[in-house]
C-alpha positions as CSV (number, residue, x, y, z in Angstrom):
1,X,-28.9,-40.9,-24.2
2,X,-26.2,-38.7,-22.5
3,X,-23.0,-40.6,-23.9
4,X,-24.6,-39.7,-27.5
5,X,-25.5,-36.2,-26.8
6,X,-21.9,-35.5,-25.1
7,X,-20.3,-37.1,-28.1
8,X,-22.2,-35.2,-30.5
9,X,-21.5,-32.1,-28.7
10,X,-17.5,-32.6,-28.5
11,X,-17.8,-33.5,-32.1
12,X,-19.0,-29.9,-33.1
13,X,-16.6,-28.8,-30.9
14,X,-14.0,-30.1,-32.8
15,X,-15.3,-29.3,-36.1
16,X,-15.5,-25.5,-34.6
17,X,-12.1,-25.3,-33.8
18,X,-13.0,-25.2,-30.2
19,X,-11.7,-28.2,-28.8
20,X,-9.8,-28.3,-25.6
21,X,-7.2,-30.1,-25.2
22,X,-4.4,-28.8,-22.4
23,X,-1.4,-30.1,-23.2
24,X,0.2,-31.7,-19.3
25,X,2.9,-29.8,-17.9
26,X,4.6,-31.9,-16.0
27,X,6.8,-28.5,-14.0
28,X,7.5,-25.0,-14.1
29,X,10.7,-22.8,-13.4
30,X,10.6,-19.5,-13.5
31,X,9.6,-18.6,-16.6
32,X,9.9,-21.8,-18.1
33,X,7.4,-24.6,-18.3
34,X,8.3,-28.0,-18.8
35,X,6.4,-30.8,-20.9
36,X,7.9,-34.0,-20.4
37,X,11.8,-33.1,-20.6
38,X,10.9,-30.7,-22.9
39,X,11.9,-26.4,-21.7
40,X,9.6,-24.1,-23.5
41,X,9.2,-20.5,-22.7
42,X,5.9,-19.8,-21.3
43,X,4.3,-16.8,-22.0
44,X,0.8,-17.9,-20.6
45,X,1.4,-17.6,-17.0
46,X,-0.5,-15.2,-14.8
47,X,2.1,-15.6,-12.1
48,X,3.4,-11.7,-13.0
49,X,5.8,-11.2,-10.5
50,X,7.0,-15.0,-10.9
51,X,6.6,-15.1,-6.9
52,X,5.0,-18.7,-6.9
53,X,8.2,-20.3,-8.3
54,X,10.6,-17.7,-5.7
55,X,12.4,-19.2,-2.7
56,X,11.2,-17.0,-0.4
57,X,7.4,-17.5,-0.9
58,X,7.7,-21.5,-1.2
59,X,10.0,-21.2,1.9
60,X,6.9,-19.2,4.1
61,X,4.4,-21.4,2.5
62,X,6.2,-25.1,3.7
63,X,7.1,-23.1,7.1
64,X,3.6,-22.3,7.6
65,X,2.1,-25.2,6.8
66,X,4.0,-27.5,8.8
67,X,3.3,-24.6,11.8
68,X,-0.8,-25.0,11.2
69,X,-1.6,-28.0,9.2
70,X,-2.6,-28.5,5.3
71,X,-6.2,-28.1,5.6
72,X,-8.7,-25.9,7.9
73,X,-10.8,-28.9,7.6
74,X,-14.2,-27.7,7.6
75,X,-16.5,-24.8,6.8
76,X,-15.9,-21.3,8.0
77,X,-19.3,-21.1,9.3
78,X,-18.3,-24.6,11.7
79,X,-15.0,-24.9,13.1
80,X,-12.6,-23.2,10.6
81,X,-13.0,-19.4,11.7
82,X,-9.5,-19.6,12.9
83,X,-8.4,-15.6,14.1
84,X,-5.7,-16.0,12.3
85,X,-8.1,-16.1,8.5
86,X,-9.7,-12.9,10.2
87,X,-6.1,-11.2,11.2
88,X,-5.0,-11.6,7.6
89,X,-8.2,-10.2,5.8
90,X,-7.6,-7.3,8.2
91,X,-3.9,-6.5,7.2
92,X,-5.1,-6.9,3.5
93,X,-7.9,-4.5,4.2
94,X,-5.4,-2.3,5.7
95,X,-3.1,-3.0,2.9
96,X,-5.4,-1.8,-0.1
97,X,-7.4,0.9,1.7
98,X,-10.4,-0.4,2.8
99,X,-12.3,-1.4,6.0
100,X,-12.2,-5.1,5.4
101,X,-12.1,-8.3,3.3
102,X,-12.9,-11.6,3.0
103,X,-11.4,-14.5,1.7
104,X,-12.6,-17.0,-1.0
105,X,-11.2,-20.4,-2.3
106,X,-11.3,-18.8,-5.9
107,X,-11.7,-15.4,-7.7
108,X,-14.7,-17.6,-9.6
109,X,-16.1,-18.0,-5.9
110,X,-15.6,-14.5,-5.0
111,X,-17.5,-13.1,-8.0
112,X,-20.1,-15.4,-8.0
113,X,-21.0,-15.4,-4.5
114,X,-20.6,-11.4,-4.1
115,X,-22.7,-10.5,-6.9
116,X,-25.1,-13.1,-6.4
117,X,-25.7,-12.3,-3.0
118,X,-25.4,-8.6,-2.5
119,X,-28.2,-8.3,-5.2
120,X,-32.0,-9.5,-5.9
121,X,-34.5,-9.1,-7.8
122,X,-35.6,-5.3,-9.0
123,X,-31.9,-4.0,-8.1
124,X,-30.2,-2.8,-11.6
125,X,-26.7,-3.8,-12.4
126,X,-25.0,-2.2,-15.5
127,X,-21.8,-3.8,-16.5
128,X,-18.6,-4.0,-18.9
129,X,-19.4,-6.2,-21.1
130,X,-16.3,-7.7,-21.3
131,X,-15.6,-8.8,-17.4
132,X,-14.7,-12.1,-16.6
133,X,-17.7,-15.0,-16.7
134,X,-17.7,-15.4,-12.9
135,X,-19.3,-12.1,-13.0
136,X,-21.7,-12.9,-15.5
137,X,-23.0,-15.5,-13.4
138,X,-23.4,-13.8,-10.7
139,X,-25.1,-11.1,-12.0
140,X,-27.8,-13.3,-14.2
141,X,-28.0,-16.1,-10.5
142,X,-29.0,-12.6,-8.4
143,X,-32.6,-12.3,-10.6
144,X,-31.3,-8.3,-10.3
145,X,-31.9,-6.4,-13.6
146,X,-28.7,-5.9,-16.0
147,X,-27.3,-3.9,-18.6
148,X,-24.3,-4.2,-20.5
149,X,-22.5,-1.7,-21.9
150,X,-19.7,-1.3,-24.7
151,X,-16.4,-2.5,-23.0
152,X,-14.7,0.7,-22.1
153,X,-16.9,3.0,-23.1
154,X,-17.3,5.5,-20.1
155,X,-20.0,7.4,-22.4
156,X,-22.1,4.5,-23.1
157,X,-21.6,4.0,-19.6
158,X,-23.1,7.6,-18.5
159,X,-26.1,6.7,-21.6
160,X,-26.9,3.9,-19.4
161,X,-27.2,5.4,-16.2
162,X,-29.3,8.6,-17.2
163,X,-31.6,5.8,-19.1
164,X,-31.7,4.1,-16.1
165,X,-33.0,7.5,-14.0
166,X,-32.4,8.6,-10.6
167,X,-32.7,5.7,-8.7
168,X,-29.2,4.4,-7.4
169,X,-27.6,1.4,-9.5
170,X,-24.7,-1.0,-9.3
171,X,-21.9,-0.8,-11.8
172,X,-19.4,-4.1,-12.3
173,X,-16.3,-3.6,-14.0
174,X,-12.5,-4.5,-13.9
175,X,-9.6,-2.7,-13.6
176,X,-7.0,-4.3,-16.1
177,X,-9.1,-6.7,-18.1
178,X,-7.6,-10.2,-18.3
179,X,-8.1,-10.6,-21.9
180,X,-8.0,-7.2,-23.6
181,X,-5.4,-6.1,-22.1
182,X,-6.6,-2.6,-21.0
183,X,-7.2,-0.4,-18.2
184,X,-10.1,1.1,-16.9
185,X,-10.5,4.9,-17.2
186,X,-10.4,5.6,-13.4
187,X,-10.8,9.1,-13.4
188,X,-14.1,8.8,-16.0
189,X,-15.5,6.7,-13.6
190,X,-15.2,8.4,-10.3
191,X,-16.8,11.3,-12.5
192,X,-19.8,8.8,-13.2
193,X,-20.0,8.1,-9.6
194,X,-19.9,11.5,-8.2
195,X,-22.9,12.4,-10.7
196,X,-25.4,9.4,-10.1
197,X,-23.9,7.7,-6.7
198,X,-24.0,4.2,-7.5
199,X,-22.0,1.2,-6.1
200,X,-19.0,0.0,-7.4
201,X,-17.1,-2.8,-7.7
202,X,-14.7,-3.4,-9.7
203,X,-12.2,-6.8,-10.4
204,X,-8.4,-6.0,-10.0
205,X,-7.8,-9.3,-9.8
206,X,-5.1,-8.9,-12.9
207,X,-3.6,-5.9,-11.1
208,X,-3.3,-6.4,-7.6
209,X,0.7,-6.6,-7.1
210,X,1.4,-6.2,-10.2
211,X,0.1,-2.2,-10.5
212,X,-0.1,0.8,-8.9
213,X,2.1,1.9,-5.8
214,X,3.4,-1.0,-4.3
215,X,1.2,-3.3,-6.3
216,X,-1.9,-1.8,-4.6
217,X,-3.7,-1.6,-8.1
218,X,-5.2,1.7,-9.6
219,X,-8.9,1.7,-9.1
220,X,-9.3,2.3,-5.1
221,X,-10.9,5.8,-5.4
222,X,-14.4,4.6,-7.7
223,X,-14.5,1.0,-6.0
224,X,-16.8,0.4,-2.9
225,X,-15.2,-2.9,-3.6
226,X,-13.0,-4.9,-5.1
227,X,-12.6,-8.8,-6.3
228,X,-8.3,-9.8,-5.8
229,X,-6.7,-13.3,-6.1
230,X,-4.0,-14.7,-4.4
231,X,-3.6,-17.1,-7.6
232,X,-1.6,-14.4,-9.9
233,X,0.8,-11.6,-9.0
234,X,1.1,-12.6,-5.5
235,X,1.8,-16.4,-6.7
236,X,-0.2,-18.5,-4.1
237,X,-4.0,-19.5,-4.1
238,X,-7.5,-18.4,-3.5
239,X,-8.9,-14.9,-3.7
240,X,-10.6,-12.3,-1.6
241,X,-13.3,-9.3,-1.7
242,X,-12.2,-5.9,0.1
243,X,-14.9,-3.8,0.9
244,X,-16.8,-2.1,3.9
245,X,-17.7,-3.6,6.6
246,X,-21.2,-4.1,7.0
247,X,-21.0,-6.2,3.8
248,X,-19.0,-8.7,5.5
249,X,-21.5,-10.0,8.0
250,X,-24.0,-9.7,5.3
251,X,-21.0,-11.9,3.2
252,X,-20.8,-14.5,5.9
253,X,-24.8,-14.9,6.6
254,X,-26.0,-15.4,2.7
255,X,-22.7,-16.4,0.8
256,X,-23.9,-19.5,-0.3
257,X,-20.5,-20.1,-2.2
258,X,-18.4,-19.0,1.0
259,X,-20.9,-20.7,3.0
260,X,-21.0,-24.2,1.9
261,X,-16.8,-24.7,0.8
262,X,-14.3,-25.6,3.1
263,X,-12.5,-22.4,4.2
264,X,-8.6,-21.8,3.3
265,X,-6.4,-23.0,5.3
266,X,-5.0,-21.1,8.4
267,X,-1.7,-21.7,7.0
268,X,-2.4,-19.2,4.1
269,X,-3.9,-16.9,6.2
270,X,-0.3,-17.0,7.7
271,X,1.2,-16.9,4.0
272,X,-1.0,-14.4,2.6
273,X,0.5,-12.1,5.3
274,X,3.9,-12.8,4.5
275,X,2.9,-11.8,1.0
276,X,2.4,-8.6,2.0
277,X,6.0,-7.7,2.8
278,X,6.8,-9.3,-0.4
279,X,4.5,-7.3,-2.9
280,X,5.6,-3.9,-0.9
281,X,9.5,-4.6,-1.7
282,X,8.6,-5.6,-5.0
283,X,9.2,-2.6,-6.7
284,X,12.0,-4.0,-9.1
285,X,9.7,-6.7,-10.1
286,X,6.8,-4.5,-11.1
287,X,9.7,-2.0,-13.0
288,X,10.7,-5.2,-15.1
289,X,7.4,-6.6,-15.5
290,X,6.4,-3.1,-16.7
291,X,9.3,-2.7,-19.0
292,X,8.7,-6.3,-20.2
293,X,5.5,-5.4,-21.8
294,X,6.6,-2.0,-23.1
295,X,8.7,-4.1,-25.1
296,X,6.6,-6.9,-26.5
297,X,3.8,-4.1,-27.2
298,X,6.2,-1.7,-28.9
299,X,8.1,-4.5,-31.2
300,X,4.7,-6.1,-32.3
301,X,3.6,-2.9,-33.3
302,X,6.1,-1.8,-35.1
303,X,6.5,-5.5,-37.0
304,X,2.8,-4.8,-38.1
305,X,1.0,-6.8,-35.7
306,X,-2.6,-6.5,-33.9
307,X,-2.1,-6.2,-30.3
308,X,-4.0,-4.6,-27.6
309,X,-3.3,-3.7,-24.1
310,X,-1.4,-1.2,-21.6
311,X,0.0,-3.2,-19.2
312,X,1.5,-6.9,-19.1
313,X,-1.4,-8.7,-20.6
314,X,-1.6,-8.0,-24.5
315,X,-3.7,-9.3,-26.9
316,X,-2.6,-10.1,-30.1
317,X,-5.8,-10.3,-32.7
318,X,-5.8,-13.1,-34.6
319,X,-9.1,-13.7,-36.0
320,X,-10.6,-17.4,-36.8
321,X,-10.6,-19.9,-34.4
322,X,-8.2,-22.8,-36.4
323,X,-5.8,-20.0,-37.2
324,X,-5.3,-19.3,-33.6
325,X,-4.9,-22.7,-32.3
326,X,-2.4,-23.2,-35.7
327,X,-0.3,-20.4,-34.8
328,X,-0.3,-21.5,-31.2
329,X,1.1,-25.1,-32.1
330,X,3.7,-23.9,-34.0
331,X,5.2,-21.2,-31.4
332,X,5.0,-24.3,-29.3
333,X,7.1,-26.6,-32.3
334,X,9.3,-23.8,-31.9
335,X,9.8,-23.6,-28.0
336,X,7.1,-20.5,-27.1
337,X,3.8,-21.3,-24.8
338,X,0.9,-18.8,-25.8
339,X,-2.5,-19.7,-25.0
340,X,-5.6,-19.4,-28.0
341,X,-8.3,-17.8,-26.6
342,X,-11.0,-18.7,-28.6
343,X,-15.3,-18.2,-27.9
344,X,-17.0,-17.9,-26.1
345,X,-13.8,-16.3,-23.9
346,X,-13.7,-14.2,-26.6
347,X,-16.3,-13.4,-29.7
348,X,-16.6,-15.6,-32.4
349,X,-14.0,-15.6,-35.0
350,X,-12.1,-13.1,-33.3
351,X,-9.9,-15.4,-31.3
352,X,-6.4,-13.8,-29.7
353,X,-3.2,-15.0,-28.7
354,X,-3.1,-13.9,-24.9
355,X,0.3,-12.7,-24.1
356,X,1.1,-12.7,-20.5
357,X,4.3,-11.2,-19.5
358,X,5.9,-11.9,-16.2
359,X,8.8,-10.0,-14.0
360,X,11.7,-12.7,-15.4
361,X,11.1,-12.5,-19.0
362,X,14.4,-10.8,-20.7
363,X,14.7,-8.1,-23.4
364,X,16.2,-11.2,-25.2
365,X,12.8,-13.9,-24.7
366,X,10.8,-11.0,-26.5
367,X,13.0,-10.8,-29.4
368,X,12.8,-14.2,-29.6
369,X,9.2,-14.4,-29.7
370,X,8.6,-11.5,-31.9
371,X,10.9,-13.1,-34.6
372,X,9.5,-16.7,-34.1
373,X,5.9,-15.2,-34.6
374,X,6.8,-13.5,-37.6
375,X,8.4,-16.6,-39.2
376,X,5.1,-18.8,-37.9
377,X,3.3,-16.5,-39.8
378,X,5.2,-16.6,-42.9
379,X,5.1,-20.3,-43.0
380,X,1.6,-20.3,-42.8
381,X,1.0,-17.4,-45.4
382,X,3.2,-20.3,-47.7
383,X,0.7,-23.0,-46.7
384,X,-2.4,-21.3,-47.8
């Protein structure tokens, strides 16, 4: 009975256009990938600052691990509270401006277990309705009360919260949204949260290190807290919630997600520390990466192209599912990597090609895209 069902299931997933099918990479340098022998230029990579492949950052990681082992071996709540997990949320705290932090495995961990233990039944969340689907989980496992409104609409926003009356609400958003592309009005929200004092918390997961002065991200004065990852900018692995500190008791007694996992390993604690230093001096890096996307934005624009976003993440509107994955296996004939986000990451035949730019790509490797794209799209205009 369940063979038949999964097989009918990935059958109209096929005949949807939604199939998934990775193709293996077998290694990655720089900002390169690799499949088989075969160097393509990768413009899917979330590793902004390209620190994950650096020599520096592989050198603290190997140097810590042989130092405190490969594995804290156990829950935090049992025998893997090492001081060393707790030193390092402090300096991150300290880092970002805020009076503490916890770490996760993953940013899906984070956001699930935050939202869906800070809030119960009868509390009201109202959300961007474009955050990332860890959220979305959250919110609906928490049995609070939620409202969605138009993704970066700071007026449907305010609509919401004088519907909602005078008692206090949450409000979940992001900062840079990982597949639009765009920033969060910061100032329109800390005007929203002066008037009706709700709690915020907001995702920079996208823009930790790779934003703001020295990479500390833009939306510290409207967030009571905020969701980062170790697994982008900063190039390593896991994630973490900064926020006050009452909430992290509160984290540690009813976190089912942090609860029941075994914890990171002291040897990132000891890495994610060393990070620190790294995404301070990494001013250069955040000037190219910055510069990097100008470019891409600016030449796809002007060659008549659909593309969204303000930073280093663009999206380039493509429209029906097949088309998207078409145009992505030809960039790929042609040595380019870009990832076809299709539903339900996106809407329904409003599929994207998710552009992510990183600190090493050249004035040169966006030219080259920008003309490959254009003749991809001429060939298939020929095909019908």
């Amino acid at each position: 009975m369940f063979e038949k069902r999964f097989a009918r299931q990935l059958t109209s997933q096929r005949q949807a256009g939604l199939y998934r099918n990775p193709p293996q990479i077998t290694r990655r340098e720089g900002r390169y990938v690799f499949f088989g022998d075969r160097k393509v230029l990768n413009f899917s990579s979330n590793d902004y600052l390209s620190l994950s492949t650096s020599r520096q950052l592989r050198r603290s990681l190997a140097r810590n691990v042989m130092k405190y082992g490969a594995s804290s071996s156990s829950s935090r709540l049992v025998s893997a509270n090492y001081s060393l997990i707790g030193r390092a949320e402090r300096e991150y705290a300290r880092y970002f401006g805020y009076e503490d932090a916890v770490f996760f495995p993953s940013g899906y961990q984070t956001n699930y277990g935050v939202l869906s233990t800070l809030f119960q039944p009868k509390d009201r969340i109202v959300f961007d309705k474009h955050i990332h689907a860890s959220s979305v989980k959250g919110i609906r496992a928490s049995g609070a009360d939620f409202y969605g409104y138009r993704h970066g609409s700071m007026d449907h926003l305010k609509k919401r919260l004088e519907t909602l009356g005078p008692d206090q609400a949450a409000v979940v958003t992001e900062s840079l949204f990982s597949m639009d592309g765009d920033l969060l009005d910061v100032g329109a929200c800390c005007e929203l949260k002066k008037r009706f004092g709700f709690f915020c918390i907001i995702d920079e997961a996208h823009a930790f290190g790779a934003i703001g002065e020295k990479g500390r991200g833009i939306a510290r004065p409207a967030a009571d807290a905020a969701v980062g990852t170790f697994g982008k900018a900063l190039g390593l692995f896991g994630a973490f919630i900064l926020l006050p500190g009452y909430l992290k008791e509160y984290l540690l007694n009813f976190a089912s997600p942090l609860i029941y996992t075994t914890s990171l390993p002291p040897a990132h604690a000891a890495t994610a520390m060393d990070l620190l230093e790294m995404i301070e001096q990494a001013d250069d890096r955040r000037q190219q990466l910055f510069d990097a996307g100008r470019l891409m934005k600016e030449s796809l624009v002007r060659e008549g192209f659909s593309v969204q976003g303000d930073a280093h993440i663009l999206a380039l509107q493509v429209g029906p599912e097949d088309r998207a994955v078409e145009v992505s296996r030809r960039l790929m004939e042609n040595g380019i990597f870009a990832f076809p986000a299709r539903f339900p990451t996106v809407p329904l035949n409003r599929a994207i090609l998710r552009i992510g730019l990183c600190a090493e790509h050249t004035e040169q490797d966006v030219n080259f895209f920008v003309e490959t794209l254009k003749r991809v799209y001429g060939e298939i205009e020929k095909s019908g």
